[in-house]
C-alpha positions as CSV (number, residue, x, y, z in Angstrom):
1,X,144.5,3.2,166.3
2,X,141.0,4.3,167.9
3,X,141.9,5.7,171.6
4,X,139.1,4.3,173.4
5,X,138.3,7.1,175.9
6,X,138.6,9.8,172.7
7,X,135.5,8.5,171.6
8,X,132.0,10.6,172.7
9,X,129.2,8.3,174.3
10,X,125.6,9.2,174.4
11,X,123.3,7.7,177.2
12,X,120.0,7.3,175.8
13,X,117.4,6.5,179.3
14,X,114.4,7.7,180.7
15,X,115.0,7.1,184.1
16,X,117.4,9.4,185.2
17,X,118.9,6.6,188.1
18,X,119.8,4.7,184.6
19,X,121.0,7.5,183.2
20,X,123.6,8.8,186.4
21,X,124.6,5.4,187.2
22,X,125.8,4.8,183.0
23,X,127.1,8.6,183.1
24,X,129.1,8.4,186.6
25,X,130.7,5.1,185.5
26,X,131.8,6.0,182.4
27,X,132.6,9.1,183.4
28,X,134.9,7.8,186.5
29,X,136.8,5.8,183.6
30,X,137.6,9.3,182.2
31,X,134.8,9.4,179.1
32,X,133.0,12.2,177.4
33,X,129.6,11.6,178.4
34,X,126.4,13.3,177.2
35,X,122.8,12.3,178.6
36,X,119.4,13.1,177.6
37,X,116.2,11.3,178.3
38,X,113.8,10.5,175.1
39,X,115.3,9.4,171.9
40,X,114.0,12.1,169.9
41,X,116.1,14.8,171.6
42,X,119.0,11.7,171.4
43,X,118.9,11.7,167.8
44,X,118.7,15.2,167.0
45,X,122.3,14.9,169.3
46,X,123.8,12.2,167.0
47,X,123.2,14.7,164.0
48,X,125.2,17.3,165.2
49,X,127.5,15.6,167.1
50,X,130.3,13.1,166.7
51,X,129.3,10.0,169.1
52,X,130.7,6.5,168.8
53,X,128.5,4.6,171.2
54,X,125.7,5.4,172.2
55,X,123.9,3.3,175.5
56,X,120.5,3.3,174.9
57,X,117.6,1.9,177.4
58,X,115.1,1.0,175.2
59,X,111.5,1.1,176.6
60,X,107.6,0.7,176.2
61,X,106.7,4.4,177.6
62,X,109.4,5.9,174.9
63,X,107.7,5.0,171.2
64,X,110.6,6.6,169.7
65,X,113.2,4.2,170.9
66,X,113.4,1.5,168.0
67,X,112.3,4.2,165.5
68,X,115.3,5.8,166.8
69,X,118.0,2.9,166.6
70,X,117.1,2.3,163.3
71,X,118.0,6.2,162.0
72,X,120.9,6.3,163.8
73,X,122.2,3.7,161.9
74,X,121.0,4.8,158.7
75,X,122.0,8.5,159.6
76,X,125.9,6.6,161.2
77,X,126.3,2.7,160.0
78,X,129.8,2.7,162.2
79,X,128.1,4.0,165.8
80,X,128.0,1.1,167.9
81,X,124.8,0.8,169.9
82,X,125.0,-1.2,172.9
């Protein structure tokens, strides 16, 4: 059995109010949480790192972002993307 708060999450958002307000939540719940802002620097993360979710804001200003959903789940088919 999988124990939940064991598992590393990755916030993936530009603004950083996005990216506290995810972070501090999870965090509160007792989570490992990492945070970066552009999906580039997210990915290079999820190569060297173990994540099992990551939280990803996906937006106009970042042309990476879909680019970027689609490698992860190439690069990890079992990271759940919410």
């Amino acid at each position: 059995m999988i124990k939940l708060k064991a598992i590393k999450i990755l916030v993936v958002a530009l603004e950083k109010s996005i990216r506290s307000l995810v972070s501090n939540t999870l965090k509160e719940e007792g989570y490992s949480v990492t945070t970066v802002s552009l999906a580039k620097t997210g990915l290079k993360l999820i190569r060297n790192n173990d994540f099992g979710i990551v939280f990803f804001e996906v937006t106009g200003s970042d042309k990476n972002s879909l680019k970027m959903i689609k490698e992860i789940k190439v690069f990890n088919p079992e990271i759940l993307i919410i």
